[in-house]
Backbone as CSV, one residue per row, in Angstrom:
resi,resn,N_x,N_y,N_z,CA_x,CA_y,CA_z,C_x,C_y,C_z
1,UNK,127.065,102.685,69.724,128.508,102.473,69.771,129.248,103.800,69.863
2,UNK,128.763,104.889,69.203,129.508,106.175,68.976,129.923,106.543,70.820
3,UNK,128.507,106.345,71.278,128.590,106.582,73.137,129.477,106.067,73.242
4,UNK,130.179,104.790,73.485,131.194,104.459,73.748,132.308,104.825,73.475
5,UNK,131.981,104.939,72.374,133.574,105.911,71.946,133.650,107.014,72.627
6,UNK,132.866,107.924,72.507,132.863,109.317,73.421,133.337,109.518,74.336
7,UNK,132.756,108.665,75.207,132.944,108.364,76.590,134.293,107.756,76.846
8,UNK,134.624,106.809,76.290,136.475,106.303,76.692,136.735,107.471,76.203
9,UNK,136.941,108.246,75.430,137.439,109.097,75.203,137.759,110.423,76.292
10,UNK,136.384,110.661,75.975,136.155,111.848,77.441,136.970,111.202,78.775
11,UNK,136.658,110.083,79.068,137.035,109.927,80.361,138.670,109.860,80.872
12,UNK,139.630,109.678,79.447,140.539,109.350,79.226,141.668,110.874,79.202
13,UNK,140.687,111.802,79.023,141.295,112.866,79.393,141.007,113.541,81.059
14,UNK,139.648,113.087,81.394,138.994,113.161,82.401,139.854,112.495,83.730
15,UNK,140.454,111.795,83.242,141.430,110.583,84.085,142.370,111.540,84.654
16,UNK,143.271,111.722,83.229,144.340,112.762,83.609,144.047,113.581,84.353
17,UNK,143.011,114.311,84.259,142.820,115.522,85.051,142.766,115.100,86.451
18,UNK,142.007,114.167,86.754,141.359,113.694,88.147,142.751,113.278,88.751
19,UNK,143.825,112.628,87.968,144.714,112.006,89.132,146.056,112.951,89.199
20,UNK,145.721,114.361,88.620,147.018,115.140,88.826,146.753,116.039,90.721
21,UNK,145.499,116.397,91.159,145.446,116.597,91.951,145.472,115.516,93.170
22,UNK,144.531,114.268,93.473,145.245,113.086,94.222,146.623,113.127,94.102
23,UNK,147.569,113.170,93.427,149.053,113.194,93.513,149.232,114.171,94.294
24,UNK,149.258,115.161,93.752,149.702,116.269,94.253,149.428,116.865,95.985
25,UNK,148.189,116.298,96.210,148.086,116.268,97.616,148.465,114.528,98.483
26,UNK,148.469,113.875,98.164,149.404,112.689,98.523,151.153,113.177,98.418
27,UNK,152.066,113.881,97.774,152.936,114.441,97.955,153.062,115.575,98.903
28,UNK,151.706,116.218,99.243,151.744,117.670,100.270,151.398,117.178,100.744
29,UNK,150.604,115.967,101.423,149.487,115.763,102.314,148.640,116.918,102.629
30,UNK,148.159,117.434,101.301,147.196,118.765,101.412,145.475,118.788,101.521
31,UNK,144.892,119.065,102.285,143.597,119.026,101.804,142.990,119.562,101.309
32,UNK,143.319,120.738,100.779,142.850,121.445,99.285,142.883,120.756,98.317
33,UNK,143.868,119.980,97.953,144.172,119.029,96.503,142.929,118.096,96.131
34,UNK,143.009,117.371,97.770,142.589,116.331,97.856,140.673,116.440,98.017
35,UNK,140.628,117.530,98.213,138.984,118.259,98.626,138.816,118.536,96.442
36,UNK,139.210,119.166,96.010,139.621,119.226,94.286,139.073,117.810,93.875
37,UNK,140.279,116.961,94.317,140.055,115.377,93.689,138.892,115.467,93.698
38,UNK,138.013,115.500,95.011,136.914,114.757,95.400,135.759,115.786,94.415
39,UNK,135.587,116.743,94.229,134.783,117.624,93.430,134.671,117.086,92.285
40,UNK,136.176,116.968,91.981,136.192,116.447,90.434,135.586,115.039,90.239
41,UNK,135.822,114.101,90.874,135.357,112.622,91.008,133.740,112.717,91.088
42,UNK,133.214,113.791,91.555,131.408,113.848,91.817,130.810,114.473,90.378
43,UNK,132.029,115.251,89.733,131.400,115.725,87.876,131.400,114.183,87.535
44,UNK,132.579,113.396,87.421,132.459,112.506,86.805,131.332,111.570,87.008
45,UNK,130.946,111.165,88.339,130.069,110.495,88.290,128.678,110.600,87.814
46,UNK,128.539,112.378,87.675,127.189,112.788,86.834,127.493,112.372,85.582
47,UNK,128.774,112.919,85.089,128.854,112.760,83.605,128.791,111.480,83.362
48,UNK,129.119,110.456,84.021,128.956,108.639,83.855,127.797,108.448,84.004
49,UNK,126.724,108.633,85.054,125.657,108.436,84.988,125.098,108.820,83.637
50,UNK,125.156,110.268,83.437,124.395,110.746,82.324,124.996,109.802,80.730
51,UNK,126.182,109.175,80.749,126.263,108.746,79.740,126.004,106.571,79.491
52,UNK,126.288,106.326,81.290,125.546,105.350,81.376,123.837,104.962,81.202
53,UNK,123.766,105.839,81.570,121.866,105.706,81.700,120.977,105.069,80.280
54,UNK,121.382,104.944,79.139,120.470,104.453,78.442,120.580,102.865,78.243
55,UNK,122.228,102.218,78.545,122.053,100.668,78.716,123.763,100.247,79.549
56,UNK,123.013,100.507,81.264,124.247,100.402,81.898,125.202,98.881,81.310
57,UNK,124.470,97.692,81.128,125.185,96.502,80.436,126.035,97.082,79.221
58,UNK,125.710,97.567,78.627,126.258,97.221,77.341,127.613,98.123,77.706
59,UNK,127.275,99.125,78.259,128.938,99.779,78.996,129.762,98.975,80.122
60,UNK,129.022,98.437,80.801,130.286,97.203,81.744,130.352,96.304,80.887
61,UNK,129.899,95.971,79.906,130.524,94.676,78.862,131.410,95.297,77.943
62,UNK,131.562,96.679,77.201,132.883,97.028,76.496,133.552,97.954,77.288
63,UNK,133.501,98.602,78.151,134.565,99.608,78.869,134.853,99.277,80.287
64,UNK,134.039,98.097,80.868,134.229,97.461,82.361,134.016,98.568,83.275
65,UNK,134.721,98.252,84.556,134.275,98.796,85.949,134.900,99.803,86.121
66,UNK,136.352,99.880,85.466,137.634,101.069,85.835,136.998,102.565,86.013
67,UNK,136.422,102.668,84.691,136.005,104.218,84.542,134.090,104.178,84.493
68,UNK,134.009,103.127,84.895,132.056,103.397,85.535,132.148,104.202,86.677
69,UNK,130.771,104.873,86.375,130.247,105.545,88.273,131.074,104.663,89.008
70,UNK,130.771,103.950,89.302,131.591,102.831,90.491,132.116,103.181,91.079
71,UNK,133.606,103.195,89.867,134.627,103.409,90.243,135.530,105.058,90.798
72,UNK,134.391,105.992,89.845,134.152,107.574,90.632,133.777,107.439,91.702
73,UNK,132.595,106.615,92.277,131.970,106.818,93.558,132.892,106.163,94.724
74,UNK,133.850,104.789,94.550,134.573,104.735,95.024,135.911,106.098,95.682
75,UNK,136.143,106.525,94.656,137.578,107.551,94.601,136.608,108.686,95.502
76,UNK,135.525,109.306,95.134,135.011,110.482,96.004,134.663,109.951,96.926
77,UNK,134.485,108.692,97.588,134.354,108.480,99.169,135.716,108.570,99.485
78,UNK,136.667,107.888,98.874,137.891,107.627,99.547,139.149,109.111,99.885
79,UNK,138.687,110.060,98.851,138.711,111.631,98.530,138.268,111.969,99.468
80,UNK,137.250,111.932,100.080,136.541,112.929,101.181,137.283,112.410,102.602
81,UNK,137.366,111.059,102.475,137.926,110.637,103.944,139.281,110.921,103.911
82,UNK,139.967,111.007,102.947,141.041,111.034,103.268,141.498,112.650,103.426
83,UNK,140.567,113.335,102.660,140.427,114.863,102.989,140.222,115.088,104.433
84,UNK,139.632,114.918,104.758,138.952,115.368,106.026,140.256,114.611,107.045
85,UNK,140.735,113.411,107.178,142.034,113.011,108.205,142.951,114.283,107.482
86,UNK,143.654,114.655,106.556,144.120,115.738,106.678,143.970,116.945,107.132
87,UNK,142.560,117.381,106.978,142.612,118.621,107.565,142.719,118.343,109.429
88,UNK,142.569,117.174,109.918,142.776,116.965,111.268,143.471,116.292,111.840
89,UNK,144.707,116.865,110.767,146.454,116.217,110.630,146.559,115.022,111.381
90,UNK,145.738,113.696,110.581,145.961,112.582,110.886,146.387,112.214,109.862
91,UNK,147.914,112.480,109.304,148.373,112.505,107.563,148.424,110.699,107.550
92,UNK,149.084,109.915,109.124,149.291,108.745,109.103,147.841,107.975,108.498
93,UNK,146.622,108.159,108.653,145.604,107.049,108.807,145.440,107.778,107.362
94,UNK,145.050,109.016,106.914,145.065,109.247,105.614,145.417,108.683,104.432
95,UNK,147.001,108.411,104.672,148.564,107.915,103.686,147.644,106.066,104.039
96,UNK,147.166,105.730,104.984,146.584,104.263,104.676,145.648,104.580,104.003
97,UNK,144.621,105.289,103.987,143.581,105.018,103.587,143.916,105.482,102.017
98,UNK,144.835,106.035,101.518,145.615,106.475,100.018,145.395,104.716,99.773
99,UNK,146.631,104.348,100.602,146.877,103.082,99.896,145.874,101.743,99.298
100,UNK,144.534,102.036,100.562,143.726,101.194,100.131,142.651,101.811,98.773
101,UNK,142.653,102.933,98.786,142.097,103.515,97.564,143.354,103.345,96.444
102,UNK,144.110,103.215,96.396,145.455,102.673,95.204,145.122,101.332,94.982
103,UNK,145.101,100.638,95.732,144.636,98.906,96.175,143.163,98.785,95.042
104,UNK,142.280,99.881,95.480,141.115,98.909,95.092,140.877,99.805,93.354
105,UNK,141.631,100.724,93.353,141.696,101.101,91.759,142.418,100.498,91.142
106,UNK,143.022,99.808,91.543,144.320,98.853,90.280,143.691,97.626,90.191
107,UNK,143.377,96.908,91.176,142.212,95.975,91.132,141.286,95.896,90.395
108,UNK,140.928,97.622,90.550,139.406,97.181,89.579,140.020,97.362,87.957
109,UNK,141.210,97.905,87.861,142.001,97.710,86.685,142.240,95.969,85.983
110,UNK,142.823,95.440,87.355,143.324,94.132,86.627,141.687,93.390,86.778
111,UNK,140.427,93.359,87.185,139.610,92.638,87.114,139.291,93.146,85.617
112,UNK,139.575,94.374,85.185,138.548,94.422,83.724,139.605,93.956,82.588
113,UNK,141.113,93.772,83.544,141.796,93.200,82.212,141.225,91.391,81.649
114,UNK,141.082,91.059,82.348,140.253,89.969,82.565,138.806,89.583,81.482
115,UNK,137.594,90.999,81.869,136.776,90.949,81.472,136.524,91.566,79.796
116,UNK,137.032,92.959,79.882,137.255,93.470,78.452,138.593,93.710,77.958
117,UNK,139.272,92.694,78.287,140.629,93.001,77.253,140.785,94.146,77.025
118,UNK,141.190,94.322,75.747,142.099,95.581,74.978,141.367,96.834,75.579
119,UNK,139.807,96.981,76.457,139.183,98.363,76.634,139.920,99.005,77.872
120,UNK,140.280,98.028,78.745,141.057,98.475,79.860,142.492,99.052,79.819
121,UNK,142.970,98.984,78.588,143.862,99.945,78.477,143.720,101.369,78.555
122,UNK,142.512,101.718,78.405,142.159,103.464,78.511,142.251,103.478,79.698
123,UNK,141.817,102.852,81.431,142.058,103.720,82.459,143.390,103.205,82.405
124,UNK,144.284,102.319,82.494,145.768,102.153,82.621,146.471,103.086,82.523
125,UNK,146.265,103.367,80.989,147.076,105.109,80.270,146.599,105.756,81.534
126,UNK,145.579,106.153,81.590,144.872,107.704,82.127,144.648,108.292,83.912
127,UNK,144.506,106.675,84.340,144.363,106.645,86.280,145.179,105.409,86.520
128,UNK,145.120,104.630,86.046,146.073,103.089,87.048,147.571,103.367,87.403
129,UNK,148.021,104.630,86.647,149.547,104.864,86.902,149.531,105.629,88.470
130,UNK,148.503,106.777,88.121,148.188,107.482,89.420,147.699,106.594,90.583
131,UNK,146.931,105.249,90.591,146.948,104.352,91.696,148.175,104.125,92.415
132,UNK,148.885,103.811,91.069,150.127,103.036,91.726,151.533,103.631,91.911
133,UNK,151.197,105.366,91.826,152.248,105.860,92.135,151.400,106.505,93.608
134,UNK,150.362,106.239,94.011,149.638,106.670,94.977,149.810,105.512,96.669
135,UNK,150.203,103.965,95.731,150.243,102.987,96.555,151.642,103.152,96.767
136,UNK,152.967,103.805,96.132,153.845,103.970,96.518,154.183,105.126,97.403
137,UNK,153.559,106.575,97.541,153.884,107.307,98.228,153.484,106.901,99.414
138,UNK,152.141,106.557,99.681,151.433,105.789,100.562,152.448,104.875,101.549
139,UNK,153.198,104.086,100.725,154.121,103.233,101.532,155.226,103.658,102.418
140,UNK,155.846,104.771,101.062,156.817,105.539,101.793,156.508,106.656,102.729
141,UNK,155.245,106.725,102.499,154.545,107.509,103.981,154.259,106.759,104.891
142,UNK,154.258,105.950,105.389,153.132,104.655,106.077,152.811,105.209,107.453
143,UNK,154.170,105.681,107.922,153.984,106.217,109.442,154.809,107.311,109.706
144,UNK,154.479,108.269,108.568,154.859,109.603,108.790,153.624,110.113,110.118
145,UNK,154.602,111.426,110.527,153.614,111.874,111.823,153.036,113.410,111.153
């Protein structure tokens, strides 16, 4: 149980960190920021692995999908692609592909509200705000050139 604690914990600061750069390059349409995100999203998924690995169940049954590998491995694919349309100032297909990475992190938010109640409040606080201030720039970008 202590793992668990640790870990929401860790990740809960880990959150913060991870979604101040995604912002920040979704506001520049920068790919430095967004190349950052994606670095940072590949620690996490070691550090999830390494703290998933002794009973992946018993962590998707109290802390759900939000802050599993998963949901890192999701964000660093969606990080790299959307890195890379920036650096080859396609900011338009980028600012979509923001939105569907906003889309499928709030999702995997409201599916664990569902599954573990009260645990899914730790990514809410820490990344679901950054989704959904990500699905809004996104919008108001939609077909910037």
């Amino acid at each position: 149980m202590t793992n668990v604690n640790a870990y929401s914990v860790l990740m809960f600061i880990a959150n913060i960190i991870l979604s101040v750069p995604i912002l920040l390059s979704l506001f520049q349409q920068s790919k430095a920021a967004m190349n950052i995100a994606n670095v940072v999203s590949i620690v996490y998924i070691l550090i999830s692995t390494a703290f998933f690995s002794g009973d992946f169940g018993m962590f998707f049954q109290k802390l759900g999908l939000s802050i599993s590998p998963i949901a890192y491995i999701i964000v660093a694919v969606f990080t790299f692609i959307i890195a890379r349309d920036f650096a080859n100032l396609k900011v338009r297909q980028g600012m979509r592909k923001a939105f569907v990475m906003g889309t499928i992190g709030v999702a995997l938010n409201v599916i664990d509200f569902f599954t573990v109640k009260s645990a899914a409040l730790i990514p809410l606080f820490s990344i679901t705000w950054a989704f959904v201030i990500t699905i809004i720039i996104s919008i108001m970008k939609w077909n910037v050139e």
